[in-house]
N, C-alpha and C positions, 0 to 999 in steps of 0.2 A: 341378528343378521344371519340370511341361510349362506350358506357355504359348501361345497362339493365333501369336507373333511365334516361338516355335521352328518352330512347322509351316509358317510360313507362312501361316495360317492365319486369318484374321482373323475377327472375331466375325459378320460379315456373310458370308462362307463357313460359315462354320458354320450360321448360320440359315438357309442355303439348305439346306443338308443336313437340319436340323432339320425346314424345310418339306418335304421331300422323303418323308419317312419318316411324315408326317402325310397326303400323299398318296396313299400307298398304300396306309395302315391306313384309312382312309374310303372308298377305291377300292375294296376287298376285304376287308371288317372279318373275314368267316368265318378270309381264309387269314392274320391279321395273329397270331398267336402262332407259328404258324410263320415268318413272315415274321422277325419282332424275334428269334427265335431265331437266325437265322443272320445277322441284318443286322451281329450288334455283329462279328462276325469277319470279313466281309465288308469291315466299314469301316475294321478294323484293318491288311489290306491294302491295300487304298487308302490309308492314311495312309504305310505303309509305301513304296508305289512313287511317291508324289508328293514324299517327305521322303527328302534325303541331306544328313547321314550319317543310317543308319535310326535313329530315335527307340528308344528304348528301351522294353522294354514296359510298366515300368510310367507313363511317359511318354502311353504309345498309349490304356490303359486309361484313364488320367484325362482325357483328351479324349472316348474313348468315352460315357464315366459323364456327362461334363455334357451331349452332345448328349442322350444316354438321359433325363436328369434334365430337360432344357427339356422336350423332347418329352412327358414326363408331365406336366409344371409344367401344358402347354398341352391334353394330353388331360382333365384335370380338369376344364376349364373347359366340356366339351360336356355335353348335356342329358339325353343318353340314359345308363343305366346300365352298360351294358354297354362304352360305351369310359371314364366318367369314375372305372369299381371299377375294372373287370374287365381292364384296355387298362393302366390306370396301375399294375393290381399287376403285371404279369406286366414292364413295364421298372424297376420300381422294383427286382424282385427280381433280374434280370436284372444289374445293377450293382450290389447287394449280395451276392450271389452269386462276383463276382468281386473283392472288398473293397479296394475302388480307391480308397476316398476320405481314407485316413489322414492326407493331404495337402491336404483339402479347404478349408481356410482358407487355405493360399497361392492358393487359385485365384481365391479370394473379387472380385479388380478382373475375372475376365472372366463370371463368371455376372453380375456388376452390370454390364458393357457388353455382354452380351448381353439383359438385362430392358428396355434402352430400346428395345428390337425385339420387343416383346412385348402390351404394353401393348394393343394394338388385335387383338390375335389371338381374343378371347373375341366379337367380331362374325361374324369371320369363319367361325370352327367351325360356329355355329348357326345363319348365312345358307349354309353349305355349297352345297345346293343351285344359290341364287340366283347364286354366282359366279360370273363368266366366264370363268378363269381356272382353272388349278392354281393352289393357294394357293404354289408353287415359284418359278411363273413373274409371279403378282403380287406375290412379295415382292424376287423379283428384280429386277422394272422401279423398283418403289419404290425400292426402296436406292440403283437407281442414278443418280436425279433427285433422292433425296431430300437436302435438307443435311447434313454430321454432324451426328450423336446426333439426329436429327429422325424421329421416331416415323413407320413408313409406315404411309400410309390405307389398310387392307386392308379395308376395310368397304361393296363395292360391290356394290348392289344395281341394277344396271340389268345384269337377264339379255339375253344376247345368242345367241341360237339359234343352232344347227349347222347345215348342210344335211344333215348324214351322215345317214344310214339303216341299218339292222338289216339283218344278211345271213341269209339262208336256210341252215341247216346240215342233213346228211343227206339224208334222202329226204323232205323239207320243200319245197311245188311252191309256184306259187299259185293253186293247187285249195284246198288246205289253209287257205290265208290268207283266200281267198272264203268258204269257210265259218266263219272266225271271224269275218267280215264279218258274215255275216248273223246268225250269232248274236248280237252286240255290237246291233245294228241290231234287232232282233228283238224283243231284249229291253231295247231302248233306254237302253243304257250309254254308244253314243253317238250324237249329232244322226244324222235319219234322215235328212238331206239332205247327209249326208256320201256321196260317191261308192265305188263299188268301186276304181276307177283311182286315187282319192287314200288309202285306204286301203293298197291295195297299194303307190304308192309307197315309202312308210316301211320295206318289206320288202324293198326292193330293191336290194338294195349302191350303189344310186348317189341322187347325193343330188336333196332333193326339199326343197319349199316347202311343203308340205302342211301344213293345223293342220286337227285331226280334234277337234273338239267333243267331250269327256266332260260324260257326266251322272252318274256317281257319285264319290265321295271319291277322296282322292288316293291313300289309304292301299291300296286295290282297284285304282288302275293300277300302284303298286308291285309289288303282291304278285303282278299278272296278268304283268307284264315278267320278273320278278325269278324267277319260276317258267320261264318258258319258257326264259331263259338258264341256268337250272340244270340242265333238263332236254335241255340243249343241242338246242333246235328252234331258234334263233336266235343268233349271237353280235355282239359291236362290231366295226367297224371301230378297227385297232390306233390306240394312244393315246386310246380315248374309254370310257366307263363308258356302261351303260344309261340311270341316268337321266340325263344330258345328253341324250342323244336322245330318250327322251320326253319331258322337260321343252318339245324344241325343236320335237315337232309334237303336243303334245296341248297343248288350253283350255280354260279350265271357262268356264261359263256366262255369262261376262259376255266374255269373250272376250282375259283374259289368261292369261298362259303358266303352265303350272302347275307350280310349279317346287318346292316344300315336300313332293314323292312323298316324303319320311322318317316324315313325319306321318301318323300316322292306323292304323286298322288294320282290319281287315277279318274278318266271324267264320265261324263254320262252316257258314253254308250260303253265303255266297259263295266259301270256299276249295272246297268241292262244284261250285259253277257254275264255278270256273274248272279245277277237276278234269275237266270237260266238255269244257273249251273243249281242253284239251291233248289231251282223244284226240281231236278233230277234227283237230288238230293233226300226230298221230302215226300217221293214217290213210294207206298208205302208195298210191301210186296210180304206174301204170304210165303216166306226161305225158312227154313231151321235152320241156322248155321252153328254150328260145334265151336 
């Protein structure tokens, strides 16, 4: 029978693993069926080179199958459709697929000391945004302050801003940026006593203070970011997602941080206006910039 105490393993490593895999499918929800595709073999090596003697495989699989199983337990719990079907069929099937659980009643004492680490997870999915944290890395500090069996507070809402800033990719100058400046400005998307120089900061690989006034929905600074790193005119600096870095230099109108870019959506004549904004974007210009 596997066991958390075979692997060494304990229900608290595993939830970091758990959180781990929850932070890359919210990181990159597009590339997350390929991702869970190779993750569960992926982990089956790792479990492999941190365990001697090697565990056995069908030992490996049932460890696999319950981290697979948490991590769905907890993908149900978001709001959106498309991870609470469409995210929890593809692991569900994933470890049905490999019919690991014939055994699944001996396992029964660590899915139950794995559910006392659970319980506050349903805040955190749907404050996504708001958190400061990898949901990895808060659940790591929690468990490790927290007393045994004591449920961690994963429910924090006081966003805490990046300096980081969006890097320039390709033949992307800031000629390019100035003119998305003035279009934004123009057509009053955002405050007009925002500067060119603080504008540009944000585009600048290095980090910056800036909070740039939005005047329209969150759901249109999404889809304005979220287009431009698709279209690779922009990417993150490593370990950081887009909207962390919007969140940390645009405000809406009362002048807090807007940090809920998941919400909202935007129709087809602003997908047009920002269709716009990228050929300005992709207009390529002979600059040497320093």
């Amino acid at each position: 029978m596997a066991t958390m105490d075979n692997f060494d393993y304990t229900s608290e490593k595993l939830f970091i693993e758990v959180a781990d895999v929850i932070d890359n499918i919210l990181e990159a929800p597009d590339d997350a069926p390929v991702y869970l595709d190779t993750k569960w073999d992926n982990l089956k090596i790792k479990l492999k080179q941190q365990n001697c003697p090697t565990p056995s495989q069908n030992d490996l699989n049932i460890v696999c199958g319950i981290l697979f199983y948490t991590v769905a337990a907890t993908m149900s719990l978001h709001w959106r459709e498309y991870y609470n079907t469409e995210i929890v069929n593809i692991l569900v099937n994933i470890v049905n697929n490999e019919k690991v659980f014939t055994k699944i009643d001996e396992e029964r004492r660590i899915i139950q000391d794995l559910c006392k680490h659970t319980e506050s997870l349903e805040d955190w999915i749907n404050n996504y945004d708001d958190c400061e944290a990898w949901l990895s890395d808060e659940i790591n500090d929690a468990l490790i302050v927290a007393p045994e069996h004591k449920t961690p507070n994963l429910s924090k809402n006081n966003f805490k801003p990046t300096p980081c800033t969006f890097i320039k990719t390709g033949t992307v100058v800031d000629a390019n940026i100035t003119l998305m400046y003035q279009y934004l400005t123009e057509h009053k998307w955002i405050a007009q006593s925002t500067t060119p120089e603080e504008f540009l900061s944000i585009f600048s690989g290095k980090t910056s203070s800036a909070k740039i006034k939005w005047n329209k929905s969150a759901g249109i600074l999404r889809d304005l970011f979220k287009m431009m790193i698709d279209e690779k005119i922009i990417s993150c600096p490593e370990g950081y997602g887009y909207q962390k870095i919007v969140s940390s230099h645009f405000i809406d109108m009362d002048g807090n941080y807007i940090t809920k870019i998941n919400s909202g959506y935007s129709g087809k004549k602003v997908q047009s206006e920002i269709s716009n904004i990228l050929i300005l974007l992709k207009t390529t210009y002979n600059i040497n910039e320093d």
